[in-house]
N, C-alpha and C positions, 0 to 999 in steps of 0.2 A: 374383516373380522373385528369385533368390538375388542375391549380390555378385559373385559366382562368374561368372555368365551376363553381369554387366553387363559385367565387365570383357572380358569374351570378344568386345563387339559394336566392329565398328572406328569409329564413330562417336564412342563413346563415349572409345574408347584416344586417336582425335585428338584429341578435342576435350580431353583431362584430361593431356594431352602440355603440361610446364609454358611451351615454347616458345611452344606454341599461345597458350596463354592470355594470356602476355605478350604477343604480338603483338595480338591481340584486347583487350587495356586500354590498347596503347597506341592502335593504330585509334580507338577509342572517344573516348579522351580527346582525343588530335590535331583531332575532329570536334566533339566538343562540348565540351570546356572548356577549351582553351587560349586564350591569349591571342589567336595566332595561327589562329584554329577557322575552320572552312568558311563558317559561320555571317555572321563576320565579313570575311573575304574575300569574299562575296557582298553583304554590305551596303557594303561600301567599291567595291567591282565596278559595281554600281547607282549610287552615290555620283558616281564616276566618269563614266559615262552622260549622268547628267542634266547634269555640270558640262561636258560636250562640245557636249552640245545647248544649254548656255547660250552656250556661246563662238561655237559657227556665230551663232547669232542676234545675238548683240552684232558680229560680226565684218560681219553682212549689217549690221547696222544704221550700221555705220562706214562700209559701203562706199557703203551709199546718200547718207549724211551727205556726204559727200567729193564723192561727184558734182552732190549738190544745191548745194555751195560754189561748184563750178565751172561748174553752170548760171548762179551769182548775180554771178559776175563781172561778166557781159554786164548793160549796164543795161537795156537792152529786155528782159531776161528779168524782171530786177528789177520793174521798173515792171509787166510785165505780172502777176507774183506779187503785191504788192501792190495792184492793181487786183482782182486775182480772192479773196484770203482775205481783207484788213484790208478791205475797199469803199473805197479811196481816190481820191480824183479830183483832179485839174485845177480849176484857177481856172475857173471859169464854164463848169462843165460841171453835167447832172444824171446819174443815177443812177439805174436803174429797177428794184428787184429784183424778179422771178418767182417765184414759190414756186406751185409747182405742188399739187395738194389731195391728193396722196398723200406729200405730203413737211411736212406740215404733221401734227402731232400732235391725235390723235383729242379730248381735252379743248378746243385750240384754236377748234375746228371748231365745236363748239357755241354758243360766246359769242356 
């Protein structure tokens, strides 16, 4: 093909149009190496995301916190929370724990 013919294709006239081209190195650049790059916005994007999903969770975990304060006000709740997780009793009481054979670990079982 001559020079002649290239020039004649309008493909080619847009694309070798100097506006064109500056527009297309700055596209280019804006997307892959600037500071500010697509790239990066999407990794800060994500970033974002996860630090949202941290804050619901800390925010549930306040809220449970808060209410579990306000269950422990009540001493009958108290007492009965320390009776059920620390095993604590009463003067001259006993104690009976149940552990049933699925809640017992498979090593245990064998001794």
């Amino acid at each position: 093909m001559k020079i002649s013919a290239l020039k004649k294709n309008k493909w080619i006239r847009f694309f070798s149009n100097k506006y064109v081209l500056i527009l297309i190195f700055f596209i280019v650049w804006m997307v892959f190496f600037d500071t500010n790059s697509y790239f990066i916005h999407k990794e800060l994007n994500d970033d974002i995301e996860t630090l949202q999903k941290s804050k619901q969770l800390y925010q549930k975990d306040i809220k449970e916190g808060k209410e579990f304060l306000q269950k422990m006000e009540d001493s009958n709740e108290m007492e009965k929370y320390a009776r059920e997780k620390f095993y604590l009793k009463k003067e001259n009481e006993d104690i009976y724990i149940i552990e049933h054979e699925d809640s017992i670990p498979k090593n245990k079982q064998n001794e």
